[in-house]
Structure formats: structure tokens, C-alpha cells
VOSE-700298 format. One record per residue (C-alpha): residue in three letters; residue number from 1; z, x, y. Coordinates in pm, 1 decimal. Layout:
// residues N
{"ALA", NUM, {Z, X, Y}}
...
// end
This chain:
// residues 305
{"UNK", 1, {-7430.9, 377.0, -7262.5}}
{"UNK", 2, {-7647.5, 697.2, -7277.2}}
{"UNK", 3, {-7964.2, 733.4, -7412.0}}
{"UNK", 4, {-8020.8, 903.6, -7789.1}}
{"UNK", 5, {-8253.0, 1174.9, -7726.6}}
{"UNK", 6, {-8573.8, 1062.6, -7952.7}}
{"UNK", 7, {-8574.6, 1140.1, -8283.0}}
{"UNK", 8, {-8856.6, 1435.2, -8362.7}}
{"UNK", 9, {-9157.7, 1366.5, -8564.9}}
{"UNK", 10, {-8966.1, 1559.7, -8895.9}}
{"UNK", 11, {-8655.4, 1336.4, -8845.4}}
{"UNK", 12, {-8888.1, 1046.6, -8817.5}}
{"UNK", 13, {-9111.5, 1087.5, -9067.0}}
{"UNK", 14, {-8747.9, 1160.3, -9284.7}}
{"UNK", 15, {-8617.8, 840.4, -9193.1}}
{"UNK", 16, {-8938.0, 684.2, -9295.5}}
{"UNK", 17, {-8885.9, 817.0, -9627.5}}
{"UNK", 18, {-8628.0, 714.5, -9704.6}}
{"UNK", 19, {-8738.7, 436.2, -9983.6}}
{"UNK", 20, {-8661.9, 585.1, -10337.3}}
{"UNK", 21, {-8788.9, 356.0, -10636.3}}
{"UNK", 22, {-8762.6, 411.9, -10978.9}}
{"UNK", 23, {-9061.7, 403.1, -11214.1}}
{"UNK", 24, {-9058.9, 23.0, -11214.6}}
{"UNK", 25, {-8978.1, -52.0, -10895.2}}
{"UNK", 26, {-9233.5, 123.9, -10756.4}}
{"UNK", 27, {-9454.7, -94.8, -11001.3}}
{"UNK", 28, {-9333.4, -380.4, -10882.2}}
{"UNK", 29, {-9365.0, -323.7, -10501.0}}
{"UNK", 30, {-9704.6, -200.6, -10545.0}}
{"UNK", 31, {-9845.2, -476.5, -10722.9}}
{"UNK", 32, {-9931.7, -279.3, -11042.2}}
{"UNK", 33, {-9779.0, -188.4, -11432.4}}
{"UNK", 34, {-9580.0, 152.1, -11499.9}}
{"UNK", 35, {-9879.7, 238.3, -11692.7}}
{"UNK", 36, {-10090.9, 242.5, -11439.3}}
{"UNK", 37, {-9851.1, 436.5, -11239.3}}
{"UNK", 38, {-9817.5, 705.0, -11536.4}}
{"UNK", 39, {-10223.2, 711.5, -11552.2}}
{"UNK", 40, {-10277.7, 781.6, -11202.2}}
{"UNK", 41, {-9996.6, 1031.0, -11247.6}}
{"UNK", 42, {-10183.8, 1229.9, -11537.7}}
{"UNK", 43, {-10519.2, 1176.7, -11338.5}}
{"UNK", 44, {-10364.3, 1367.8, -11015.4}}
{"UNK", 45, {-10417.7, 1093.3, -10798.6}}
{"UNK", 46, {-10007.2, 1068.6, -10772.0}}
{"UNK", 47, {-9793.2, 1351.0, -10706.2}}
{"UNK", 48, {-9501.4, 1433.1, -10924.0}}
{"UNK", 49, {-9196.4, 1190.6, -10855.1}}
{"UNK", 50, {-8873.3, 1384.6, -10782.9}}
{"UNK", 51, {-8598.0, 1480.6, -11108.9}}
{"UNK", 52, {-8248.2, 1370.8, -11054.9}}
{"UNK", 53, {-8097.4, 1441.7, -11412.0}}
{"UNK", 54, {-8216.1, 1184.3, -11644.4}}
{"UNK", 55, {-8377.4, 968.7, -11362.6}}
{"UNK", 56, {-8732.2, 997.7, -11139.3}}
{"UNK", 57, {-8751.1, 893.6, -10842.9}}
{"UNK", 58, {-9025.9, 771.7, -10611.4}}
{"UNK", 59, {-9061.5, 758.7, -10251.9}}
{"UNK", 60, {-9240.5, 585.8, -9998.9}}
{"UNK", 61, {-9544.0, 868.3, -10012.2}}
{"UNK", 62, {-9606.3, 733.6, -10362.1}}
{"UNK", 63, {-9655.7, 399.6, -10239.4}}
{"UNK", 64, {-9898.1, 417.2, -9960.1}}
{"UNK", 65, {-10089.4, 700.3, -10235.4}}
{"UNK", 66, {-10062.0, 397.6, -10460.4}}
{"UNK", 67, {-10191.0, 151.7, -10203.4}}
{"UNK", 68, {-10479.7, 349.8, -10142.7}}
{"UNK", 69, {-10577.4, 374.0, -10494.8}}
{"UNK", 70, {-10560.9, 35.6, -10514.7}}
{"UNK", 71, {-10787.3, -49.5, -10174.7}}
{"UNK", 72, {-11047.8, 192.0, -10297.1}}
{"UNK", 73, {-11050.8, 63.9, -10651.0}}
{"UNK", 74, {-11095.1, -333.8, -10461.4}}
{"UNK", 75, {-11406.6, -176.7, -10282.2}}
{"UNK", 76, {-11597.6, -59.6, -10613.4}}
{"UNK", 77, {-11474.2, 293.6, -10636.7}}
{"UNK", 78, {-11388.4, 506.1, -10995.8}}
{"UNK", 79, {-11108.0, 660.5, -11038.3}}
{"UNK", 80, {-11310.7, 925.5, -11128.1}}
{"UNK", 81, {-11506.9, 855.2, -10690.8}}
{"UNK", 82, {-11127.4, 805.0, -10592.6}}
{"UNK", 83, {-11014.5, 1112.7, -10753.1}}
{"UNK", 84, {-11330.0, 1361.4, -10633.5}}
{"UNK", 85, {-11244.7, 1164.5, -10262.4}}
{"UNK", 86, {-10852.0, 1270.1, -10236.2}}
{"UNK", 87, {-10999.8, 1638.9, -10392.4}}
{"UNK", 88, {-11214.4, 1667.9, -10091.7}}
{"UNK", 89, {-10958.5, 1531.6, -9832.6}}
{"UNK", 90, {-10700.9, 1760.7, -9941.0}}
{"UNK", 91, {-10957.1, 2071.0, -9901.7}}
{"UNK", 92, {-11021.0, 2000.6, -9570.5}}
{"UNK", 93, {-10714.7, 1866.6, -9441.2}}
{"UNK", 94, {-10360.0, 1929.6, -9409.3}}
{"UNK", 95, {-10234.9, 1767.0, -9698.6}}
{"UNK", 96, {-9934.6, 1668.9, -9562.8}}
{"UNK", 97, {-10070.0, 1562.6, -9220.4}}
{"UNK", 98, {-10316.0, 1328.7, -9449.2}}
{"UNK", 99, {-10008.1, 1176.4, -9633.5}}
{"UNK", 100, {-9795.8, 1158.6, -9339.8}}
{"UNK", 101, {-10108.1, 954.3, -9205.6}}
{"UNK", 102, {-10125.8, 749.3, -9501.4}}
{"UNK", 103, {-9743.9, 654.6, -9516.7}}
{"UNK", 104, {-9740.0, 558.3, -9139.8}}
{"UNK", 105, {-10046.3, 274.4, -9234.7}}
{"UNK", 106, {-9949.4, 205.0, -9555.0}}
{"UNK", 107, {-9580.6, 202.7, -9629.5}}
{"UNK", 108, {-9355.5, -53.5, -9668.7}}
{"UNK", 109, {-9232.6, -252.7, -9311.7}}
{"UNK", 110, {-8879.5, -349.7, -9485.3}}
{"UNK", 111, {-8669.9, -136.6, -9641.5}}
{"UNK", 112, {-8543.2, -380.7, -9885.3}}
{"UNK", 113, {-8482.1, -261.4, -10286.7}}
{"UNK", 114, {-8676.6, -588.1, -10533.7}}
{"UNK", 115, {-8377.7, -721.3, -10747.2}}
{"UNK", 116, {-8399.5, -873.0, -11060.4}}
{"UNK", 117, {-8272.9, -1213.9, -11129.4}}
{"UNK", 118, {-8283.4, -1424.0, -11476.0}}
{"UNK", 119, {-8375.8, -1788.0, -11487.0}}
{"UNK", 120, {-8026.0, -1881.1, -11490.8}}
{"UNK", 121, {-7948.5, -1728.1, -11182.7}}
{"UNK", 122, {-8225.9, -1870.6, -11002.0}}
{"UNK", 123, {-8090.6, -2248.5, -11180.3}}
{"UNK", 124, {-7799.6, -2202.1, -10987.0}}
{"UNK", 125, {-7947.3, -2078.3, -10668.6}}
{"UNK", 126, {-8148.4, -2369.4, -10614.4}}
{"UNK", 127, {-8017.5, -2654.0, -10806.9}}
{"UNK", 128, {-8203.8, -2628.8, -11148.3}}
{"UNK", 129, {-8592.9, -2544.7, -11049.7}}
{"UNK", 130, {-8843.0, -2680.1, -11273.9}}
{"UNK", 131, {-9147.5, -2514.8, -11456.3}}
{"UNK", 132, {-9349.4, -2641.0, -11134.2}}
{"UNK", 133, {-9129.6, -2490.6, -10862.7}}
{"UNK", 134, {-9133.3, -2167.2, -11062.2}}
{"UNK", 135, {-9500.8, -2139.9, -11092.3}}
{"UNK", 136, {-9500.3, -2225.9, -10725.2}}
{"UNK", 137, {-9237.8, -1967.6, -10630.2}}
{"UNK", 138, {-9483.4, -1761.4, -10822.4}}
{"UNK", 139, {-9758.3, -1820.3, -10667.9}}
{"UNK", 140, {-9665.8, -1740.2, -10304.6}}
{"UNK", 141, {-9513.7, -1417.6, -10433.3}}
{"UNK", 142, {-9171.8, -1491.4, -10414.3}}
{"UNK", 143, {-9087.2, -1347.9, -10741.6}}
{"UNK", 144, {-9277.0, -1206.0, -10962.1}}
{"UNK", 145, {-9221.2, -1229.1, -11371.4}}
{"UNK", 146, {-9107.3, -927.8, -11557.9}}
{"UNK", 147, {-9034.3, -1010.6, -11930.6}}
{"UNK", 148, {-8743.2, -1287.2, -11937.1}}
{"UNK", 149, {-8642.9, -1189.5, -11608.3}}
{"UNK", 150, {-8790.5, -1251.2, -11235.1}}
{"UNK", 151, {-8827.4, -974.1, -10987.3}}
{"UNK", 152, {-8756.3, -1057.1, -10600.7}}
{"UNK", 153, {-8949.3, -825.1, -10359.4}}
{"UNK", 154, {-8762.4, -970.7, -10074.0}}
{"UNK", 155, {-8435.4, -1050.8, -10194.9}}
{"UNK", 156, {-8296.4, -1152.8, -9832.3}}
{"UNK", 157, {-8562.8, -1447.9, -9841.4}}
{"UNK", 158, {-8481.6, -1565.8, -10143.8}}
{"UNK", 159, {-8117.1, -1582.3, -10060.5}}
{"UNK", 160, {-8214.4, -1733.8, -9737.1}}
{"UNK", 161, {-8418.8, -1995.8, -9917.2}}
{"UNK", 162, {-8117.0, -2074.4, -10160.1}}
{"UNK", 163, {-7877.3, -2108.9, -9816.1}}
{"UNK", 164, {-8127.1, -2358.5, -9724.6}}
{"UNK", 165, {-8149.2, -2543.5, -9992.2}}
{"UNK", 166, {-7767.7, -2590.1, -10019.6}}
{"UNK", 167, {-7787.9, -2711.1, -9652.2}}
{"UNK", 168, {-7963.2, -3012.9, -9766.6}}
{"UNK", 169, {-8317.4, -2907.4, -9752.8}}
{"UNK", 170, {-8543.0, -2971.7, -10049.2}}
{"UNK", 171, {-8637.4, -2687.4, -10290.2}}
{"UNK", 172, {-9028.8, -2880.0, -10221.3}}
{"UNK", 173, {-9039.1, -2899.9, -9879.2}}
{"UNK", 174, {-8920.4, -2545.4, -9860.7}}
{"UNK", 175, {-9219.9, -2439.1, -10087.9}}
{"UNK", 176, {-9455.2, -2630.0, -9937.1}}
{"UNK", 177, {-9350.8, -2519.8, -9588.9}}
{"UNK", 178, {-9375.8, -2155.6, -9684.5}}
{"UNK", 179, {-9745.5, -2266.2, -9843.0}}
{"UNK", 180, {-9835.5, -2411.6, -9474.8}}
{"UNK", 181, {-9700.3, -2117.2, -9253.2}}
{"UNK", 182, {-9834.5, -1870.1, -9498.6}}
{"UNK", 183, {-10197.7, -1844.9, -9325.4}}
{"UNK", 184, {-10025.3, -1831.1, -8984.8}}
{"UNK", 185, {-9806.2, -1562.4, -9097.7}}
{"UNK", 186, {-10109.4, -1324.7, -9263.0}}
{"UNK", 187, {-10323.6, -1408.8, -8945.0}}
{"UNK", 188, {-10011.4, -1267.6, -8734.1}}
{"UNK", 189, {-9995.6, -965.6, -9012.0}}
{"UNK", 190, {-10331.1, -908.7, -8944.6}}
{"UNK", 191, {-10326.2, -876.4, -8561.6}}
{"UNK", 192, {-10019.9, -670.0, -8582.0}}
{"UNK", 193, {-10157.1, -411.5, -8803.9}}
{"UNK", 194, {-10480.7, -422.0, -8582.4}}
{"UNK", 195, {-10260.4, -316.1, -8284.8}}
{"UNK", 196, {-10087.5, -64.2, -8473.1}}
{"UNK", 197, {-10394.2, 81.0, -8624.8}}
{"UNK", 198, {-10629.7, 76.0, -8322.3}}
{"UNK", 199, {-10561.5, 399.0, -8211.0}}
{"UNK", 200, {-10774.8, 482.1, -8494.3}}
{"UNK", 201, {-11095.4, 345.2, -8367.2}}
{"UNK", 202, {-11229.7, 568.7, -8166.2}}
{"UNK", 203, {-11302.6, 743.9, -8498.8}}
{"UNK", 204, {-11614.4, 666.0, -8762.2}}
{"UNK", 205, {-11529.4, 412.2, -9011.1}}
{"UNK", 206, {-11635.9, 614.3, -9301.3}}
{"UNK", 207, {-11434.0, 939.9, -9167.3}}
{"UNK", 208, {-11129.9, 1073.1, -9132.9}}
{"UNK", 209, {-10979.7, 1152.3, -8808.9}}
{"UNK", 210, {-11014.3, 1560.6, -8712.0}}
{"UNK", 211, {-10673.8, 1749.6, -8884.4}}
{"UNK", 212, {-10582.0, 1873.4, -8546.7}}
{"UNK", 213, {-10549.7, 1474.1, -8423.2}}
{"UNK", 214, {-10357.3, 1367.8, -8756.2}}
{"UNK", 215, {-10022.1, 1484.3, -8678.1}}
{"UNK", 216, {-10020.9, 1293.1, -8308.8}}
{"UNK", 217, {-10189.2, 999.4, -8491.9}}
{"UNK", 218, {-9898.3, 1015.1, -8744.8}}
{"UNK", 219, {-9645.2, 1012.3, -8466.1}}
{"UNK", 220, {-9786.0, 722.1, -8225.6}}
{"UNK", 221, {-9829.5, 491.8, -8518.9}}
{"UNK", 222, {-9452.4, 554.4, -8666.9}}
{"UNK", 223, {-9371.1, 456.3, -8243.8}}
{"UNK", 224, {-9563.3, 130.2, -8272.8}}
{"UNK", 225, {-9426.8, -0.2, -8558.5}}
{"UNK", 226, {-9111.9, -104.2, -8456.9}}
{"UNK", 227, {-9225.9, -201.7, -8096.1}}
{"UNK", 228, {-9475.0, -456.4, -8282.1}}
{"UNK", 229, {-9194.1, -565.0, -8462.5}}
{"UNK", 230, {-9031.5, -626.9, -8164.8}}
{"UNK", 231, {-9283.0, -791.9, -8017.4}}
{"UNK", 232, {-9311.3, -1043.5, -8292.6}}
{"UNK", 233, {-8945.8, -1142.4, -8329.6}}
{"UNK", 234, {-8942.5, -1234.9, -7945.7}}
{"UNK", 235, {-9242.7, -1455.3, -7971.9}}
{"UNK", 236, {-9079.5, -1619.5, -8252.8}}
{"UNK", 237, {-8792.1, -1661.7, -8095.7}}
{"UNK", 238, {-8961.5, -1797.3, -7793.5}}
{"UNK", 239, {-9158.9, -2015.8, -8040.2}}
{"UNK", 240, {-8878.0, -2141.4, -8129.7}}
{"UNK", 241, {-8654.1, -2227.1, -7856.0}}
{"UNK", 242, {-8995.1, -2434.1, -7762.9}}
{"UNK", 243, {-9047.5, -2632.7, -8036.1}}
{"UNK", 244, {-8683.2, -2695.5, -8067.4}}
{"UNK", 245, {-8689.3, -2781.1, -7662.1}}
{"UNK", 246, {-8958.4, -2994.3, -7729.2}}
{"UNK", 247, {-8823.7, -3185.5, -8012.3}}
{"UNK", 248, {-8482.8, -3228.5, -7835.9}}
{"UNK", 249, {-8706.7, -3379.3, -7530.9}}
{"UNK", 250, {-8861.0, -3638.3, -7715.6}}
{"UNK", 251, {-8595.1, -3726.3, -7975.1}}
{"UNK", 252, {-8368.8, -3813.7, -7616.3}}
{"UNK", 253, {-8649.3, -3990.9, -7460.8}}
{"UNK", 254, {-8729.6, -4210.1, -7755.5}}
{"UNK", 255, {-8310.8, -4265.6, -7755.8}}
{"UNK", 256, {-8315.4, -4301.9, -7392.0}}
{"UNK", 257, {-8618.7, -4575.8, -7447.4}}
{"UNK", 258, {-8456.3, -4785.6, -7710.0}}
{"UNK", 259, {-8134.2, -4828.1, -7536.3}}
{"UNK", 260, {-8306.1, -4903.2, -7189.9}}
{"UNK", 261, {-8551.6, -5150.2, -7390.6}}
{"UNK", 262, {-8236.4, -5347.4, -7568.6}}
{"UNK", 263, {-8076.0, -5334.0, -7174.3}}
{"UNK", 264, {-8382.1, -5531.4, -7061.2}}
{"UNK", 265, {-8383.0, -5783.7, -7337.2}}
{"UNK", 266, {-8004.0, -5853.3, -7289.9}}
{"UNK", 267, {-8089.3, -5931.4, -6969.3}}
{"UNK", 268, {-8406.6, -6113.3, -6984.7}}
{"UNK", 269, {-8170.7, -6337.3, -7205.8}}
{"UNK", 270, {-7896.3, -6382.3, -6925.7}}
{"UNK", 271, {-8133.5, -6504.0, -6667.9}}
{"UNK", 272, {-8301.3, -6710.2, -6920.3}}
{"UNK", 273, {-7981.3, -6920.7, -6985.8}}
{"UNK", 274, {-7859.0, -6962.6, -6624.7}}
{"UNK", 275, {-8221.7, -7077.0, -6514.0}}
{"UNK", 276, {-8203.9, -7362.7, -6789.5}}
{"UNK", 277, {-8128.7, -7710.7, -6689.0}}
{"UNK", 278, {-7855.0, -7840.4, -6812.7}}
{"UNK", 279, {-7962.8, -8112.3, -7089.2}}
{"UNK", 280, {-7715.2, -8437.7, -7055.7}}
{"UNK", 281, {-7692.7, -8675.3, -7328.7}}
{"UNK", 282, {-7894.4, -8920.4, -7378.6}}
{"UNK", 283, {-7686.2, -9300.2, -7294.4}}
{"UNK", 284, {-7630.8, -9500.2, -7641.8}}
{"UNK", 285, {-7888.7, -9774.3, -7675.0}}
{"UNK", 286, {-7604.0, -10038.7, -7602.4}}
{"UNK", 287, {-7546.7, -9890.3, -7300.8}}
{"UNK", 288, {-7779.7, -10088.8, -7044.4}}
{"UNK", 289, {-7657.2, -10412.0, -7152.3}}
{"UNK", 290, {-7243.1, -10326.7, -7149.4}}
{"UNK", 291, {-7325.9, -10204.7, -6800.8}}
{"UNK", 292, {-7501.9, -10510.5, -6707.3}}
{"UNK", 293, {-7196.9, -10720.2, -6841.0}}
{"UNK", 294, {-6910.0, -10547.3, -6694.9}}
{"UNK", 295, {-7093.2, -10573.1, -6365.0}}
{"UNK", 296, {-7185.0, -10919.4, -6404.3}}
{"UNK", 297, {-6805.2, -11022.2, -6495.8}}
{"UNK", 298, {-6719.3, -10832.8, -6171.6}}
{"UNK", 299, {-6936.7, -11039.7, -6005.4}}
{"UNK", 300, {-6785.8, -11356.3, -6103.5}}
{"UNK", 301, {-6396.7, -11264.3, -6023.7}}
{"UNK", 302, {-6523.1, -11210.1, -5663.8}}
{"UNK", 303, {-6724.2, -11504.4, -5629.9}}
{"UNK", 304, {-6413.8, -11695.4, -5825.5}}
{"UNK", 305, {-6150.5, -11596.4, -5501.6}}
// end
């Protein structure tokens, strides 16, 4: 099969972009409220979304702006600090180098659309949740609440949680399954954006890298990002086809045990009853003197002749 010739850095950085949101769907993927979106807008910190007729449209430039916003804000900046800061960058960079840096780090790693669902869809999804199992669901940012209605980020693991559930596993144990791997999985998160990212530290922490390094930045992080993901589907695969070795292993042995332990007591049994002695009954009491007499009477016939 011959090789595609690699895509260019244009055709890459297209593909990349090629998440469109509307006003609240952007809102929801960034973790914020389409008034904040609209404020930022009027403020300058977010570039004009795109006019198709009636409808706006965002893309994926929006949300790692967005993102940003929001990181700076966490760290005690203004809008007014955050605002003079993108002012400055933009002077004295390529703007578009800058956001094409800025979508490479912080832009979305699936490509999935959030979906809406009402309660009564998710009641027949998983069997009827309850109040708790919907705060829980919550909580570990499953859905998210949007009126009346829930919003799914990740629609594909909701579905997949609702095929599990029909195959017999319990809406709790899923939850509180997701609750325990949760730290594993942002640990693992944390390390892979680390070894995306570290090409970036041979730069100061409080600068940005030099314009003329941007656009090769730009291009060897959009490279590593699906090699990382790569990288972390085999290990969980591997993980996987371990544990499920392992439990396989032991669930045979402790079989394998069992039946060789009821072997050994059938036979310990056997042995048991052909050693025994074989108990003969005791002679009535009467016994000793009937034998006496029948021998005595023979006695007498021969003495008789």
C-alpha cells in the first residue's frame, strides 16, 4: 500500500480546524455561559465568529482563545491584564503563528459535537436514574445541565456507558468506577500533555517562544498529538490483555484447586472404608448356653452307641 505523502502544515493546521460550534456549543465545551462568550467578544479578546446566513459559527481558534482567557483569569489576571497581554503578543508576533500555537496546546483532542439529551432520554438509557446518579453523572462531568435539558460533551461515552449498563452492569458501579479511574486518567492526561508540550521548555516560563520558532513549534506539536495518542491506546490495550491474562490465570487455578481438592477427599474417603475392619455382630446373649447344649446332647448320642 503506498505511502500518503504528509499532509503540509496549511492542510494540517485545516484539518485541525475543522470543529465549528455554534454560540452555545462553544459555551458548553469551554466550560463557560454565552454571555461570557459575547463579553469577551465586545472586549476583543475573541475574534469575530464566521456568518453563514442567519447562523455564527465558531471554530476551534475560538476555543483554545477561550481556554486561555480562562487559565489567565484562574491565575489572578483582569480582563483588562489579559486584554493589554494578547495587545502586546499580537504586536510582536505573528498573529496567526501565535494562534496556530495556541490551537495546537489548547484545542480540543476529540472531535466529537456535545448533544443534548432530556431527562427522559437519559430514563431510558440507563434504566430510570435517580436524583443521586444524576448529581453524580454531574459531578464527574458527564453531562452538564442546561435549562430542562442535559448537555453530553462526549456523547460516545455516554452511549458506551448506557451499552454497559444494558449488559448487566450497574448504573453505580459504573459511576463509581469512573470516580476511581478518574485520578489515574488526569495523571495520564497530565504526562501526555507534558510530552507533547516539552518541546517548549527550552524557553522562559514567563515568555513566549521567538516568532521565527512558532511556526516549527506549531508543526511538531500538531505531529505529537496523535503519536501520544497512539501511544496511550497501546498501553491500554496492553493493560488490558494483562489484567484480563491475569484474572483468567487465577480464576482457572482457583477452579483447577477446588476440583483437585474434592479429588483428594473422594479419595481419602475410599481408602478410609477399605482400611476399616469389618464389624461382625455381636452373638445374642442366649447364645453361649444353646451352644453349650447342642454340644452337650452331641456328646451323649456318642457316648449312648
Amino acid at each position: 500500500m503506498p505511502k500518503q505523502p504528509p499532509l503540509s502544515r496549511d492542510k494540517r493546521a485545516d484539518s485541525a480546524l475543522s470543529n465549528e460550534y455554534t454560540v452555545d456549543e462553544l459555551a458548553h465545551v469551554a466550560g463557560t455561559t454565552v454571555r461570557n462568550v459575547r463579553a469577551y467578544q465586545d472586549k476583543g479578546l475573541l475574534a469575530p465568529p464566521v456568518k453563514r446566513g442567519r447562523i455564527v459559527v465558531y471554530d476551534d481558534t475560538h476555543l483554545a482563545r477561550l481556554k486561555l482567557v480562562h487559565h489567565l483569569l484562574a491565575r489572578g489576571y483582569t480582563l483588562s491584564n489579559i486584554q493589554d497581554l494578547i495587545q502586546a503578543v499580537e504586536e510582536g508576533h505573528d498573529l496567526r503563528s501565535i494562534l496556530g500555537l495556541e490551537t495546537a496546546i489548547g484545542s480540543r483532542w476529540s472531535h466529537e459535537r456535545p448533544q443534548s439529551y432530556s431527562l427522559t432520554e437519559l430514563w431510558k438509557m440507563f434504566g430510570g436514574p435517580s436524583p443521586k446518579r444524576v448529581q453524580q453523572a454531574l459531578e464527574l462531568g458527564f453531562i452538564e445541565r442546561d435549562g430542562l435539558k442535559f448537555v453530553a460533551t462526549s456523547p460516545a461515552s455516554l452511549k458506551a456507558g448506557a451499552a454497559l449498563v444494558k449488559e448487566g452492569i450497574p448504573v453505580d458501579d459504573l459511576l463509581e468506577g469512573v470516580r476511581i479511574l478518574r485520578p489515574h486518567f488526569d495523571a495520564v492526561a497530565k504526562a501526555l500533555v507534558d510530552l507533547v508540550v516539552r518541546r517548549l521548555d527550552r524557553y522562559e516560563a514567563d515568555a513566549l517562544p521567538p516568532p521565527a520558532d512558532v511556526p516549527a513549534l506549531v508543526d511538531a506539536i500538531w505531529r505529537l498529538r496523535p503519536l501520544a495518542m497512539v501511544l496511550v491506546e497501546s498501553e491500554m490495550n496492553r493493560a488490558l490483555e494483562e489484567a484480563s491474562g491475569d484474572y483468567l490465570v487465577n480464576r482457572v487455578a482457583s477452579i483447577l484447586e477446588s476440583r483437585i481438592g474434592e479429588a483428594l477427599d473422594t479419595e481419602t474417603d475410599t481408602d478410609t472404608a477399605v482400611d476399616r475392619p469389618v464389624k461382625r455382630k455381636a452373638p445374642p446373649k442366649d447364645a453361649a448356653p444353646r451352644v453349650r447344649a447342642v454340644a452337650g446332647a452331641g456328646t451323649r448320642r456318642t457316648r449312648t452307641r
